[in-house]
Every structure is written in structure tokens, then in C-alpha cells.
C-alpha positions in Angstrom: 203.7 -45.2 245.7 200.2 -45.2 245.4 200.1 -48.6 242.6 202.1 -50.4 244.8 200.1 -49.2 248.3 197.1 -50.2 246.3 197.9 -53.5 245.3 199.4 -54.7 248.7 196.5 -54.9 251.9 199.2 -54.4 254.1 198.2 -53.3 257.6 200.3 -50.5 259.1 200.0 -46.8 260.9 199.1 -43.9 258.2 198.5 -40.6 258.5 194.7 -40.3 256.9 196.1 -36.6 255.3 199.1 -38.0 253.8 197.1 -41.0 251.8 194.7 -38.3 250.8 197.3 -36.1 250.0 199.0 -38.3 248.2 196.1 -40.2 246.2 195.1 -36.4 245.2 198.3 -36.1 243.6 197.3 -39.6 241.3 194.1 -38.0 240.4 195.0 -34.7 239.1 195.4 -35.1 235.8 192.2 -37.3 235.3 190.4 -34.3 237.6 192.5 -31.6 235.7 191.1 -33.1 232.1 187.9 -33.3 233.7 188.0 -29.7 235.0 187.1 -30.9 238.4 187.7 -29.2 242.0 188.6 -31.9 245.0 188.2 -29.9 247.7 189.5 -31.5 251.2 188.4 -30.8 255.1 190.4 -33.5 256.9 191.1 -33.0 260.2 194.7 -33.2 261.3 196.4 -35.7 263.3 194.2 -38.4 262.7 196.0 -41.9 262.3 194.6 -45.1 261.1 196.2 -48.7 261.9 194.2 -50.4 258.8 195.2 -50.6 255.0 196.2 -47.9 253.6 196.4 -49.3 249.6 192.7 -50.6 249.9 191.6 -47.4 251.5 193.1 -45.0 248.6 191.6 -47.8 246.1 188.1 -47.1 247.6 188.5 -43.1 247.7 189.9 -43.7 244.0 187.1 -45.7 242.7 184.3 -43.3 244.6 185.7 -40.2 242.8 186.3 -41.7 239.5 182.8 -42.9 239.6 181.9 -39.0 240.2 184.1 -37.8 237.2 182.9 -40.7 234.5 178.8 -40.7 235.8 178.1 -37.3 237.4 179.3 -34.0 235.6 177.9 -34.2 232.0 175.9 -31.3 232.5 177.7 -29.3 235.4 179.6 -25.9 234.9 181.7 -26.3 238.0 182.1 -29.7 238.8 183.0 -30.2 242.4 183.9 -33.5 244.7 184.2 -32.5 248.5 185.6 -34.6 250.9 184.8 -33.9 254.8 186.2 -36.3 256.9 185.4 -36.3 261.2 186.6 -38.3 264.2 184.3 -39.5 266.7 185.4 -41.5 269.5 187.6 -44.7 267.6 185.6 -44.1 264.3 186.6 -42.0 261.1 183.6 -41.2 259.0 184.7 -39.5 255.4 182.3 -38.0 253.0 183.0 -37.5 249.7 180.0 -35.3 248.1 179.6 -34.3 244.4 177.1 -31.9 242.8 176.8 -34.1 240.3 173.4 -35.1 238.6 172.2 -37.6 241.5 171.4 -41.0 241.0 167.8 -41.7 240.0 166.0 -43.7 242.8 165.7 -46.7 240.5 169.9 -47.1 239.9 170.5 -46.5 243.5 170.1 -49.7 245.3 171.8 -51.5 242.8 174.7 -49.2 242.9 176.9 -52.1 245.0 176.1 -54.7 242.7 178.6 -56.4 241.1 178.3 -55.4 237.2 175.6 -53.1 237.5 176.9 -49.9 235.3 174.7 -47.1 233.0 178.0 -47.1 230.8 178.2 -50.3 229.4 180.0 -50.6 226.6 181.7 -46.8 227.2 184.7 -48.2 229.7 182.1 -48.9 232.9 182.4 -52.7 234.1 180.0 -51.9 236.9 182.7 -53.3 239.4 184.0 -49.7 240.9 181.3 -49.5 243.7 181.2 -53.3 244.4 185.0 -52.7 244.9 184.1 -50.3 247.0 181.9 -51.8 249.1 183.6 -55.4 249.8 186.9 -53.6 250.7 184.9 -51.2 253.5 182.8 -53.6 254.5 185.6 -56.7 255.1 188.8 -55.5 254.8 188.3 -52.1 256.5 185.7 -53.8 258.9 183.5 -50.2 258.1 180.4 -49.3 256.2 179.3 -47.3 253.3 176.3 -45.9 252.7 174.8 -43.7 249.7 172.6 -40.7 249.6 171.8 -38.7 246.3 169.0 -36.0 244.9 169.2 -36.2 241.0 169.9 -33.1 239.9 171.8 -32.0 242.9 174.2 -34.6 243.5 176.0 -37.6 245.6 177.2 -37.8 248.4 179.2 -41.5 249.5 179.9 -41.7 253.2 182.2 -44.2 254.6 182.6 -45.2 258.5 185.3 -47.1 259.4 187.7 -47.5 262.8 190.7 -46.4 263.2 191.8 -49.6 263.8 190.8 -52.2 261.4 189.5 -55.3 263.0 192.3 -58.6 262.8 191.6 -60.8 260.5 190.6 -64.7 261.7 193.6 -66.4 261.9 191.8 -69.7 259.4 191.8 -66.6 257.2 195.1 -65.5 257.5 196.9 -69.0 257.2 194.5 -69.6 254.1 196.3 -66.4 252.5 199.8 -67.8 253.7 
């Protein structure tokens, strides 16, 4: 459910717990391997009329970023999301305690092809994923704060209800 959800941009109503939910059930075995916790404080109730597939492709991406970059040297590895609603906006935080990102990485972190793992399976495209879908598609933001040696933490606003797309945009994807 969640490949085909991800490849389609499909707008529809979703409940934000279900997608969660359901993406957290795709993770476990890469967070299982990696012996890390996803811990989730979602408030209930809270539906969305945007993309579901490109939102569970940008939660995806985030926490696999956390597993691959963030734990080498962590005894409990942890991700925590926290999501709130205020007024027609959902910000969701997903926080690590991870080994930061040093200063110098960090405002490259959206760029396309910018990876510390090249030639280990990074192709430095995860975050700018990230960002273009939030940014466009989910007509949100996404913003970055991190400590080295105490972690990450990736916070995403976006409305409830994505903005319409241009209709010259829509009859160019016809």
C-alpha cells in the first residue's frame, strides 16, 4: 500500500495517524536491524486533504537519513516524531539523538547530490527529495536544526489542505 501511495501524488482525505501508522509498519525491519526506537506523539483526528504517497516518501526519506547518517556511535538510538495542529497548519517533527550535523554539512543538506556517504549507498538525493516535495507539492516548509553530538531534529509545516495546483500545470501533466 505504501509503494503504490508513494509513487502516485494523488490528492485525497487521510488520516495523518493512519499514513504514519502505516509507513511505520514499512520501516520496521530497516529500524528493527538498526535497533532503532520510532517513538510517535500524533495528535488524533487530524485529517489532511494533500498527498498522502509524497508525504510518507518525505517522512521515509527523513528517517532513513537518521538510520544510515546518525547512530554510528549511539547506544539507544531514538527518532521521535511530535506532530501539532495550529489553526489550518500541521507542523511534524521528527527529532533524533543522533550525532548532529556539523555546521559546515548543514546548509548544504537540501542540495541535490550533496552526501558524506558517497560511494557507501548515499546519492545525496534523500533530503532534496525531501525538500522539493514539501516545499511544491505539499505547498509547506522544512527547516533543520542540529547540535553535533546531540542530534537532529527535521521540522516540517505544511496545511492541511495542500494548495491546487495551476491549472497550465495540471494540463501539462495530462
Amino acid at each position: 500500500q505504501v509503494a503504490v501511495a508513494q509513487s502516485s501524488h494523488q490528492r485525497r482525505q487521510f488520516d495523518l495517524r493512519e499514513i504514519v501508522h502505516e509507513l511505520t509498519l514499512t520501516l520496521s525491519p530497516t529500524l528493527r536491524r538498526a535497533g532503532v526506537t520510532l517513538t510517535q506523539d500524533l495528535p488524533a483526528g487530524v485529517t489532511l486533504d494533500s498527498s498522502p504517497g509524497p508525504l510518507s516518501q518525505v517522512i521515509m526519506n527523513i528517517v532513513n537519513n537518521a538510520v544510515v547518517h546518525a547512530f554510528a556511535e549511539q547506544a539507544e538510538p531514538r527518532i521521535e516524531a511530535h506532530g501539532q495542529v495550529s489553526g489550518e497548519q500541521l507542523t511534524l517533527s521528527l527529532r533524533d539523538n543522533g550525532c548532529g550535523i556539523p555546521p559546515e554539512h548543514l546548509s548544504r543538506v537540501f542540495d541535490p547530490f550533496f552526501t558524506t556517504r558517497l560511494g557507501h549507498g548515499g546519492s545525496g538525493l534523500g533530503m532534496h527529495i525531501v525538500y522539493s516535495l514539501v516545499t511544491e507539492l505539499l505547498g509547506g516548509s522544512v527547516h533543520i536544526d542540529s547540535t553535533v553530538g546531540r542530534g537532529t531534529t527535521v521540522t516540517l509545516r505544511i496545511p492541511l489542505q495542500a494548495p491546487q495546483p495551476d491549472a497550465s500545470e495540471s494540463a501539462a501533466h495530462a
